[in-house]
C-alpha positions as CSV (number, residue, x, y, z in Angstrom):
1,X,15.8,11.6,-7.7
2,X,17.0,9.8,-4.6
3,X,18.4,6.1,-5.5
4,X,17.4,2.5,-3.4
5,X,20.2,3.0,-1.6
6,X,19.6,6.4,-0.7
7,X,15.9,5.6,0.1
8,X,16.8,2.9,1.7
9,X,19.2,4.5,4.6
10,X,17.0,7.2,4.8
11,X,14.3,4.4,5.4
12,X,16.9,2.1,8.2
13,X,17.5,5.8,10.0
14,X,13.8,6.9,10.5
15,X,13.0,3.1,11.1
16,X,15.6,3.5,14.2
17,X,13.9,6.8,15.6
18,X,10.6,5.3,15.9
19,X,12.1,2.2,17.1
20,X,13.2,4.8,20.1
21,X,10.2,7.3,19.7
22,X,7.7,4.2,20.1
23,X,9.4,1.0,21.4
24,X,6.0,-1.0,21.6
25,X,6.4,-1.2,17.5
26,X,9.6,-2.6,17.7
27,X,8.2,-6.0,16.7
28,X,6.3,-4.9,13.8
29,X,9.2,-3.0,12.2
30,X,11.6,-6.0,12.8
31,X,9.2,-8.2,10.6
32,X,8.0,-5.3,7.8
33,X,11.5,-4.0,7.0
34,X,12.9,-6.4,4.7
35,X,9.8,-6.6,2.9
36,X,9.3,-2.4,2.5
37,X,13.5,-2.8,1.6
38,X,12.6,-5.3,-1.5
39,X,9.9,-3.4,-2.6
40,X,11.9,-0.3,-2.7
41,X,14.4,-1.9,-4.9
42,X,12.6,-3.8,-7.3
43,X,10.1,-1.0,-7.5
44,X,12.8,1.0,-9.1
45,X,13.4,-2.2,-11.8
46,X,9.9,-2.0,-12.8
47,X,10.2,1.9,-12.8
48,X,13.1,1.2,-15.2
49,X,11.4,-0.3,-18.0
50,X,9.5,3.2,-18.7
51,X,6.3,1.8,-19.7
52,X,4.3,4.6,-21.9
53,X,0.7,4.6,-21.4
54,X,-1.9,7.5,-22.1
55,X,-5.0,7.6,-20.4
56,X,-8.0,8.8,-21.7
57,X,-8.9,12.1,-20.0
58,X,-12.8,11.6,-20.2
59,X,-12.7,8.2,-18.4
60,X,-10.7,9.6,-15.3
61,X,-13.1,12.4,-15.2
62,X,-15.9,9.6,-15.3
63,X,-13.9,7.9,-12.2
64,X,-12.2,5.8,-14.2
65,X,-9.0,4.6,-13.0
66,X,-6.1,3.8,-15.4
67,X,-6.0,0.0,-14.7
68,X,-9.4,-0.1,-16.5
69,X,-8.2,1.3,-19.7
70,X,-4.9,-0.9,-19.8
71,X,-3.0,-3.8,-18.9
72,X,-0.8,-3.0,-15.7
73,X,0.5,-6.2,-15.6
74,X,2.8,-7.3,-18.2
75,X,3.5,-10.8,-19.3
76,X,7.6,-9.5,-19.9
77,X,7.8,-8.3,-15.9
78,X,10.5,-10.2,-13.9
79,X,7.9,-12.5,-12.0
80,X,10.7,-14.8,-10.8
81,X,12.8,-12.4,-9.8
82,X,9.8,-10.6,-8.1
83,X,8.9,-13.9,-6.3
84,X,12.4,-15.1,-5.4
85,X,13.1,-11.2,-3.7
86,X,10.1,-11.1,-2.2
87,X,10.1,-14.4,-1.0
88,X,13.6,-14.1,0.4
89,X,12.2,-10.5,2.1
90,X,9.4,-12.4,3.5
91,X,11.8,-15.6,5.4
92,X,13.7,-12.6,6.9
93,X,11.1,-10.9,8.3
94,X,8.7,-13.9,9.2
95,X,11.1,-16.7,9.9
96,X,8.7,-18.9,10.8
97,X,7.0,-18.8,7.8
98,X,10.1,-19.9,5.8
99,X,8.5,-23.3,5.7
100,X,5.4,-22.4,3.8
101,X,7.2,-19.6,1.4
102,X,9.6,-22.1,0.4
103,X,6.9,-24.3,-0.6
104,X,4.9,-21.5,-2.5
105,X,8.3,-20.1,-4.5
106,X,8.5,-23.7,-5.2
107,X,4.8,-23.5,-7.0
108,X,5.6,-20.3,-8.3
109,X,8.7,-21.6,-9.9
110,X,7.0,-24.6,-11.4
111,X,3.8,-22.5,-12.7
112,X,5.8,-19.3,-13.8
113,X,3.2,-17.7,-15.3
114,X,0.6,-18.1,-12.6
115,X,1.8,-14.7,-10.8
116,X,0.8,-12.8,-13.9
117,X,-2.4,-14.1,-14.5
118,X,-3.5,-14.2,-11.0
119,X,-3.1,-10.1,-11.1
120,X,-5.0,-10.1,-14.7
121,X,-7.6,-11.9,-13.6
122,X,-8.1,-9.7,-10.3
123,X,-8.1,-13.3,-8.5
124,X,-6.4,-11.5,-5.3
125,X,-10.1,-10.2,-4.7
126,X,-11.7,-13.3,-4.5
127,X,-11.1,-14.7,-1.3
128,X,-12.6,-18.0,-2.1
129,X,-10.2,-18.9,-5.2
130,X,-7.2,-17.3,-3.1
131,X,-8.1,-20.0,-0.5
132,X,-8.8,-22.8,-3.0
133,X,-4.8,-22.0,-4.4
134,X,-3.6,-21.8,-1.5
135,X,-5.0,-25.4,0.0
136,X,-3.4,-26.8,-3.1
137,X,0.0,-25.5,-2.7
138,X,-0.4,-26.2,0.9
139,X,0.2,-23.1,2.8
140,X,-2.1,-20.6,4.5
141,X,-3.7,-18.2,2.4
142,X,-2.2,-15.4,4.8
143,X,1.2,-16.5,3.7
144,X,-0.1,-16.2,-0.5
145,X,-1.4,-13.0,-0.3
146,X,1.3,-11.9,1.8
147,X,3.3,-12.5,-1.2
148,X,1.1,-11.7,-3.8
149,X,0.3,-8.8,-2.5
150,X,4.1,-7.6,-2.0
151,X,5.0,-8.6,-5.9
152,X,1.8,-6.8,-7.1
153,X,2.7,-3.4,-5.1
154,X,6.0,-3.9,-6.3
155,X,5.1,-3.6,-9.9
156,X,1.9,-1.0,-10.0
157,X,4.5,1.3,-8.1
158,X,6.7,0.6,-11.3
159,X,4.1,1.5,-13.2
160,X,2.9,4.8,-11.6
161,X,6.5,6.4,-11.0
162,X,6.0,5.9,-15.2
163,X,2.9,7.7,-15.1
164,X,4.0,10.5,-12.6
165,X,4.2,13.3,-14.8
166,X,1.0,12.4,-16.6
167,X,-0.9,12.0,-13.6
168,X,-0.1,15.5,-12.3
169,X,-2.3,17.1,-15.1
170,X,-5.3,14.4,-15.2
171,X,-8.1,15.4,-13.5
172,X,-9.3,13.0,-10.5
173,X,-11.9,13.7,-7.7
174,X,-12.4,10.0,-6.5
175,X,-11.2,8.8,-3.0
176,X,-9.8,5.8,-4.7
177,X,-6.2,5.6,-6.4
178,X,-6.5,7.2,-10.3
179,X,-3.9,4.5,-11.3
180,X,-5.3,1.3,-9.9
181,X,-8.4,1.9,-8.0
182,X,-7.6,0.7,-5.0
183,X,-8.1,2.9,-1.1
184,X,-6.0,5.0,0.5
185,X,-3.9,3.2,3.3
186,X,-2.9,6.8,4.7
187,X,-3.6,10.4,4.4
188,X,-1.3,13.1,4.6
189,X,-1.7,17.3,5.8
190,X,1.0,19.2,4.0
191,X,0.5,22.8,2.9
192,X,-2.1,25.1,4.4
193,X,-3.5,21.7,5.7
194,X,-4.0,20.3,2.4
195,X,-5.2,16.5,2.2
196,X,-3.3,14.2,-0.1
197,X,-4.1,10.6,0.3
198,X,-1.7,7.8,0.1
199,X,-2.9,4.4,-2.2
200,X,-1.9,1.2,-0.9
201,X,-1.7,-0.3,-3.9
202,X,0.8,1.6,-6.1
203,X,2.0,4.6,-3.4
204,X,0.2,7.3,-5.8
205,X,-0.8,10.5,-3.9
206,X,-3.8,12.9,-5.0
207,X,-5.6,15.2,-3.2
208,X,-8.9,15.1,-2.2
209,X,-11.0,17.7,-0.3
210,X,-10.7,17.4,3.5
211,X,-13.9,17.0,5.3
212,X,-14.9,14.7,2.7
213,X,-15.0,10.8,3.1
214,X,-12.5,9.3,0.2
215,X,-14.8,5.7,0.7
216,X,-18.3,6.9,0.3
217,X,-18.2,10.4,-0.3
218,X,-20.0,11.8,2.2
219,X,-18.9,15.0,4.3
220,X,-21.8,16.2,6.9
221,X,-19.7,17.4,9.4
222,X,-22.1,15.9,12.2
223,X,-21.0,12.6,10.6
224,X,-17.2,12.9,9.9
225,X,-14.5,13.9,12.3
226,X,-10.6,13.5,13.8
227,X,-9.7,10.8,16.0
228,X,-6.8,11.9,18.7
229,X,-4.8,9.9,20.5
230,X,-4.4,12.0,23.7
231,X,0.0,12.1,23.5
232,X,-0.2,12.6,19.5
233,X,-1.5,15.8,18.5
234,X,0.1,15.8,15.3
235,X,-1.3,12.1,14.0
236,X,-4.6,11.2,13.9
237,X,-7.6,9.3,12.3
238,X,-10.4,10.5,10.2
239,X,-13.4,8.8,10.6
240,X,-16.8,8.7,9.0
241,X,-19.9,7.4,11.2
242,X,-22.0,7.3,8.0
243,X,-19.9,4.3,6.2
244,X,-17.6,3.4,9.7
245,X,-14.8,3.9,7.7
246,X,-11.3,5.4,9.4
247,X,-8.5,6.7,7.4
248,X,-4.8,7.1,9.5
249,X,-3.8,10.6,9.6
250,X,-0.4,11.7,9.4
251,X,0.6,16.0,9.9
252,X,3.1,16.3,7.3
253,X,4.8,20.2,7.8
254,X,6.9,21.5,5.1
255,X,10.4,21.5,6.7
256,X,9.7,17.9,7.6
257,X,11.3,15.1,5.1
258,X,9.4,12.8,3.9
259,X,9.8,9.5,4.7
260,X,8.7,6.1,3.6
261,X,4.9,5.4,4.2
262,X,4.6,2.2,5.7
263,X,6.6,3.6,8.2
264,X,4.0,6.1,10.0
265,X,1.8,3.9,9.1
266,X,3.0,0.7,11.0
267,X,4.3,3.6,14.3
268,X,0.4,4.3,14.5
269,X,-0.6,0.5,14.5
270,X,-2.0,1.6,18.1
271,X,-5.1,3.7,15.9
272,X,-6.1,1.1,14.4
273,X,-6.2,-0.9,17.4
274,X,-8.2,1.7,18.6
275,X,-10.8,1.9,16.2
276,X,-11.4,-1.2,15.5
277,X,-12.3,-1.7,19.0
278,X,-14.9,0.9,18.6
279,X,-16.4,-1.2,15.7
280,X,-15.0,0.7,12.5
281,X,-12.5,-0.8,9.5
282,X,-10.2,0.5,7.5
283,X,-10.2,1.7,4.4
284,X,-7.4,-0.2,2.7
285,X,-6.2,-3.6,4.5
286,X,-2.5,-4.0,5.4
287,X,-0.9,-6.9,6.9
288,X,0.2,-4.8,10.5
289,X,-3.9,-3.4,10.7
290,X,-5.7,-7.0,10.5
291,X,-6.7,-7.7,14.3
Protein backbone atom coordinates (compact mmCIF):
# COMPACT_ATOMS: atom_id res chain seq x y z
CA UNK A 1 0.00 0.00 0.00
CA UNK A 2 1.33 3.33 -1.18
CA UNK A 3 1.93 5.86 1.88
CA UNK A 4 0.60 9.94 2.11
CA UNK A 5 3.68 10.77 0.99
CA UNK A 6 3.83 8.57 -1.82
CA UNK A 7 0.18 9.47 -2.82
CA UNK A 8 0.85 12.61 -2.33
CA UNK A 9 3.86 13.21 -4.98
CA UNK A 10 2.23 10.99 -7.20
CA UNK A 11 -0.78 13.50 -6.65
CA UNK A 12 1.73 17.11 -7.03
CA UNK A 13 3.22 15.29 -10.37
CA UNK A 14 -0.11 14.48 -12.24
CA UNK A 15 -1.47 17.86 -10.69
CA UNK A 16 1.51 19.52 -12.79
CA UNK A 17 0.61 17.58 -16.19
CA UNK A 18 -2.74 18.82 -16.29
CA UNK A 19 -1.66 22.08 -15.09
CA UNK A 20 0.26 21.80 -18.81
CA UNK A 21 -2.30 19.44 -20.51
CA UNK A 22 -5.20 22.02 -19.61
CA UNK A 23 -3.84 25.48 -18.41
CA UNK A 24 -7.47 26.99 -18.16
CA UNK A 25 -7.69 24.78 -14.73
CA UNK A 26 -4.83 26.20 -13.38
CA UNK A 27 -6.88 28.30 -10.95
CA UNK A 28 -8.94 25.56 -9.71
CA UNK A 29 -6.08 23.28 -8.90
CA UNK A 30 -4.08 26.12 -7.16
CA UNK A 31 -7.10 26.42 -4.63
CA UNK A 32 -8.25 22.39 -4.41
CA UNK A 33 -4.68 21.07 -3.63
CA UNK A 34 -4.08 21.65 -0.22
CA UNK A 35 -7.42 20.62 0.70
CA UNK A 36 -7.21 17.01 -1.54
CA UNK A 37 -3.38 16.96 0.35
CA UNK A 38 -5.03 17.14 4.01
CA UNK A 39 -7.58 14.79 3.19
CA UNK A 40 -5.06 12.40 1.98
CA UNK A 41 -3.20 12.45 5.17
CA UNK A 42 -5.67 12.50 7.72
CA UNK A 43 -7.62 10.00 5.85
CA UNK A 44 -4.96 7.62 6.48
CA UNK A 45 -5.20 8.59 10.55
CA UNK A 46 -8.77 7.64 10.56
CA UNK A 47 -7.84 4.52 8.39
CA UNK A 48 -5.47 3.74 11.28
CA UNK A 49 -7.75 3.24 14.02
CA UNK A 50 -9.16 -0.01 12.13
CA UNK A 51 -12.59 0.25 13.08
CA UNK A 52 -14.41 -3.39 12.79
CA UNK A 53 -17.88 -3.25 11.57
CA UNK A 54 -20.01 -6.11 10.00
CA UNK A 55 -22.76 -5.34 7.87
CA UNK A 56 -25.68 -7.19 7.60
CA UNK A 57 -25.84 -8.91 4.16
CA UNK A 58 -29.74 -8.85 3.79
CA UNK A 59 -29.97 -5.04 4.30
CA UNK A 60 -27.26 -4.22 1.54
CA UNK A 61 -29.12 -6.55 -0.69
CA UNK A 62 -32.32 -4.50 0.35
CA UNK A 63 -30.23 -1.20 -0.70
CA UNK A 64 -29.26 -0.59 2.46
CA UNK A 65 -26.18 1.29 2.88
CA UNK A 66 -23.77 0.58 5.87
CA UNK A 67 -24.21 4.09 7.46
CA UNK A 68 -27.85 2.99 8.26
CA UNK A 69 -26.91 -0.04 10.25
CA UNK A 70 -23.97 1.86 12.25
CA UNK A 71 -22.48 4.81 13.63
CA UNK A 72 -19.77 6.17 11.07
CA UNK A 73 -19.03 8.88 13.17
CA UNK A 74 -17.36 8.33 16.34
CA UNK A 75 -17.43 10.57 19.33
CA UNK A 76 -13.27 9.36 19.98
CA UNK A 77 -12.27 10.72 16.11
CA UNK A 78 -9.72 13.57 16.20
CA UNK A 79 -12.33 16.43 15.41
CA UNK A 80 -9.79 19.16 16.37
CA UNK A 81 -7.19 17.91 14.66
CA UNK A 82 -9.58 17.31 11.65
CA UNK A 83 -10.77 20.98 11.97
CA UNK A 84 -7.44 22.66 12.61
CA UNK A 85 -5.89 20.60 9.19
CA UNK A 86 -8.59 21.28 7.36
CA UNK A 87 -8.95 24.62 8.35
CA UNK A 88 -5.24 25.38 7.75
CA UNK A 89 -5.78 23.44 4.07
CA UNK A 90 -8.65 25.58 3.44
CA UNK A 91 -6.59 29.46 4.27
CA UNK A 92 -4.00 28.02 1.76
CA UNK A 93 -6.07 27.37 -0.82
CA UNK A 94 -8.79 30.18 -0.37
CA UNK A 95 -6.77 32.93 1.17
CA UNK A 96 -9.35 35.18 1.19
CA UNK A 97 -11.44 33.17 3.12
CA UNK A 98 -8.86 33.01 6.05
CA UNK A 99 -11.01 35.63 7.69
CA UNK A 100 -14.19 33.62 7.99
CA UNK A 101 -12.31 30.06 8.69
CA UNK A 102 -10.50 31.62 11.49
CA UNK A 103 -13.65 32.65 12.90
CA UNK A 104 -15.41 29.18 12.46
CA UNK A 105 -12.18 27.02 13.94
CA UNK A 106 -12.67 29.50 16.58
CA UNK A 107 -16.44 28.09 17.08
CA UNK A 108 -15.38 24.79 16.52
CA UNK A 109 -12.82 25.09 19.16
CA UNK A 110 -15.19 26.50 21.72
CA UNK A 111 -18.09 23.92 20.85
CA UNK A 112 -15.78 20.74 20.35
CA UNK A 113 -18.28 18.47 20.08
CA UNK A 114 -20.52 20.22 17.53
CA UNK A 115 -18.51 18.63 14.45
CA UNK A 116 -19.58 15.20 15.60
CA UNK A 117 -23.06 15.72 16.11
CA UNK A 118 -23.61 17.85 13.20
CA UNK A 119 -22.59 14.51 11.04
CA UNK A 120 -24.94 12.24 13.50
CA UNK A 121 -27.56 14.21 13.06
CA UNK A 122 -27.27 14.40 9.14
CA UNK A 123 -27.58 18.37 9.75
CA UNK A 124 -25.14 18.86 6.53
CA UNK A 125 -28.48 18.07 4.52
CA UNK A 126 -30.58 20.49 5.79
CA UNK A 127 -29.77 23.60 4.18
CA UNK A 128 -31.91 25.70 6.40
CA UNK A 129 -30.06 24.73 9.85
CA UNK A 130 -26.60 24.78 7.90
CA UNK A 131 -27.58 28.51 7.16
CA UNK A 132 -29.03 29.29 10.64
CA UNK A 133 -25.26 27.92 12.16
CA UNK A 134 -23.66 29.61 9.96
CA UNK A 135 -25.36 33.26 10.53
CA UNK A 136 -24.46 32.63 14.18
CA UNK A 137 -20.89 31.98 13.78
CA UNK A 138 -20.91 34.72 11.22
CA UNK A 139 -19.55 33.36 8.17
CA UNK A 140 -21.10 32.19 4.86
CA UNK A 141 -22.57 29.00 4.82
CA UNK A 142 -20.30 28.17 1.63
CA UNK A 143 -17.33 28.66 3.89
CA UNK A 144 -19.12 25.87 6.76
CA UNK A 145 -19.83 23.32 4.47
CA UNK A 146 -16.72 23.85 2.78
CA UNK A 147 -15.28 22.63 5.97
CA UNK A 148 -17.70 20.30 7.01
CA UNK A 149 -17.81 18.72 4.12
CA UNK A 150 -13.79 18.24 3.90
CA UNK A 151 -13.66 16.80 7.72
CA UNK A 152 -16.63 14.45 6.98
CA UNK A 153 -14.88 13.00 3.66
CA UNK A 154 -11.94 12.82 5.60
CA UNK A 155 -13.29 10.36 8.10
CA UNK A 156 -15.98 8.12 6.05
CA UNK A 157 -12.77 7.49 3.74
CA UNK A 158 -11.20 6.30 7.14
CA UNK A 159 -13.93 4.35 7.61
CA UNK A 160 -14.26 2.56 4.17
CA UNK A 161 -10.38 1.75 3.55
CA UNK A 162 -11.63 -0.28 7.06
CA UNK A 163 -14.29 -1.86 5.27
CA UNK A 164 -12.39 -2.58 1.98
CA UNK A 165 -12.06 -6.11 2.16
CA UNK A 166 -15.58 -6.62 3.46
CA UNK A 167 -17.07 -4.61 0.86
CA UNK A 168 -15.59 -6.67 -1.99
CA UNK A 169 -17.81 -9.75 -1.14
CA UNK A 170 -21.23 -7.69 -0.21
CA UNK A 171 -23.53 -7.69 -2.71
CA UNK A 172 -24.63 -4.02 -4.00
CA UNK A 173 -26.75 -3.08 -7.11
CA UNK A 174 -27.63 0.56 -6.08
CA UNK A 175 -26.18 3.70 -7.98
CA UNK A 176 -25.55 5.22 -4.57
CA UNK A 177 -22.35 4.52 -2.34
CA UNK A 178 -22.84 0.86 -0.17
CA UNK A 179 -20.93 2.56 2.67
CA UNK A 180 -22.65 5.95 3.05
CA UNK A 181 -25.30 6.45 0.59
CA UNK A 182 -24.32 9.22 -0.95
CA UNK A 183 -23.85 9.69 -5.36
CA UNK A 184 -21.19 9.05 -7.42
CA UNK A 185 -19.05 12.33 -8.15
CA UNK A 186 -17.25 10.25 -11.12
CA UNK A 187 -17.41 7.13 -13.05
CA UNK A 188 -14.64 5.22 -14.32
CA UNK A 189 -14.24 2.58 -17.71
CA UNK A 190 -11.57 0.10 -16.77
CA UNK A 191 -11.57 -3.44 -18.12
CA UNK A 192 -13.47 -4.57 -21.12
CA UNK A 193 -15.29 -1.11 -20.56
CA UNK A 194 -16.42 -1.99 -17.18
CA UNK A 195 -18.32 0.85 -15.18
CA UNK A 196 -17.09 1.48 -11.62
CA UNK A 197 -18.46 4.59 -10.07
CA UNK A 198 -16.62 6.83 -7.79
CA UNK A 199 -18.67 8.14 -4.23
CA UNK A 200 -18.08 11.56 -3.28
CA UNK A 201 -18.51 11.00 0.03
CA UNK A 202 -16.13 8.28 1.21
CA UNK A 203 -14.03 7.51 -2.34
CA UNK A 204 -15.68 3.87 -2.42
CA UNK A 205 -15.83 2.30 -5.91
CA UNK A 206 -18.57 -0.39 -7.12
CA UNK A 207 -19.63 -1.30 -10.18
CA UNK A 208 -22.77 -0.75 -11.67
CA UNK A 209 -24.06 -1.79 -15.08
CA UNK A 210 -23.30 0.68 -17.91
CA UNK A 211 -26.20 1.93 -19.76
CA UNK A 212 -28.03 2.14 -16.55
CA UNK A 213 -28.65 5.50 -14.66
CA UNK A 214 -26.93 5.11 -11.00
CA UNK A 215 -29.63 8.22 -9.89
CA UNK A 216 -32.90 6.80 -10.98
CA UNK A 217 -32.33 3.63 -12.45
CA UNK A 218 -33.51 3.92 -15.69
CA UNK A 219 -31.57 2.70 -18.87
CA UNK A 220 -33.90 3.13 -22.28
CA UNK A 221 -31.27 3.71 -24.44
CA UNK A 222 -33.41 6.42 -26.37
CA UNK A 223 -33.13 8.20 -22.95
CA UNK A 224 -29.48 7.70 -21.73
CA UNK A 225 -26.34 8.48 -23.71
CA UNK A 226 -22.45 9.87 -23.77
CA UNK A 227 -21.69 13.41 -23.83
CA UNK A 228 -18.26 14.29 -25.96
CA UNK A 229 -16.34 17.03 -25.76
CA UNK A 230 -15.21 17.32 -29.49
CA UNK A 231 -10.85 17.29 -28.46
CA UNK A 232 -11.61 14.51 -25.59
CA UNK A 233 -12.46 11.30 -26.94
CA UNK A 234 -11.36 9.44 -24.03
CA UNK A 235 -13.55 11.56 -21.15
CA UNK A 236 -16.87 12.09 -21.24
CA UNK A 237 -20.41 12.49 -19.59
CA UNK A 238 -23.20 10.16 -19.16
CA UNK A 239 -26.34 11.69 -19.15
CA UNK A 240 -29.97 10.62 -18.62
CA UNK A 241 -32.81 12.78 -20.21
CA UNK A 242 -35.33 10.86 -18.11
CA UNK A 243 -34.07 12.28 -14.46
CA UNK A 244 -31.52 15.22 -16.27
CA UNK A 245 -28.92 13.79 -14.34
CA UNK A 246 -25.00 13.77 -15.87
CA UNK A 247 -22.36 11.72 -14.37
CA UNK A 248 -18.43 12.78 -15.48
CA UNK A 249 -16.83 10.09 -17.33
CA UNK A 250 -13.35 9.20 -17.08
CA UNK A 251 -11.58 6.12 -19.72
CA UNK A 252 -9.50 4.53 -17.34
CA UNK A 253 -7.15 1.70 -19.60
CA UNK A 254 -5.25 -0.86 -17.73
CA UNK A 255 -1.61 0.30 -18.28
CA UNK A 256 -2.78 3.66 -17.05
CA UNK A 257 -1.97 4.54 -13.12
CA UNK A 258 -4.40 5.58 -11.28
CA UNK A 259 -4.47 8.75 -9.98
CA UNK A 260 -6.25 10.83 -7.36
CA UNK A 261 -10.01 11.49 -8.22
CA UNK A 262 -10.57 14.91 -7.67
CA UNK A 263 -8.06 15.37 -10.01
CA UNK A 264 -9.97 14.34 -13.40
CA UNK A 265 -12.54 15.45 -12.00
CA UNK A 266 -11.62 19.20 -11.38
CA UNK A 267 -9.42 18.86 -15.33
CA UNK A 268 -13.09 18.22 -16.76
CA UNK A 269 -14.73 21.26 -14.76
CA UNK A 270 -15.39 22.43 -18.64
CA UNK A 271 -18.35 19.24 -18.68
CA UNK A 272 -19.94 20.42 -16.23
CA UNK A 273 -20.04 23.84 -17.43
CA UNK A 274 -21.35 22.36 -20.31
CA UNK A 275 -24.17 20.60 -19.13
CA UNK A 276 -25.35 22.65 -16.92
CA UNK A 277 -25.80 25.15 -19.62
CA UNK A 278 -28.03 22.64 -21.37
CA UNK A 279 -30.20 22.55 -18.11
CA UNK A 280 -29.00 19.14 -16.39
CA UNK A 281 -27.21 18.75 -12.63
CA UNK A 282 -25.08 16.66 -11.28
CA UNK A 283 -25.27 13.82 -9.54
CA UNK A 284 -23.17 14.52 -6.44
CA UNK A 285 -22.31 18.36 -5.77
CA UNK A 286 -18.57 19.45 -5.43
CA UNK A 287 -17.34 22.76 -4.61
CA UNK A 288 -15.34 23.23 -8.43
CA UNK A 289 -19.15 21.95 -10.26
CA UNK A 290 -21.54 24.71 -8.47
CA UNK A 291 -22.02 27.49 -11.26
Amino acid sequence: MESPDDRIHMLKEDAERIRKEKPHVGTLLDAFMPVIENEIVMGERIAAKNVTLSPDRLKTMGGIPIIREHPLFLEDDPWQDLVDSTGEAIREGFPHLAEEMNRLTAYLHQNPGEPGCIYKRCTLADEDKMSALAAEIQVGPVVLSLLLNSVQRIVLTGRAKNMAKTLVNLPWSKGYCPVCGSFPMLAFLRINGQRWLHCNGCHHEWTYPRPQCPWCEHETPEDTTYLFVEDDKENSAYVCEKCRKYLVTVNRPENMRETDPDLPAISLAHLDVILQEKGFSPMALREWNQF
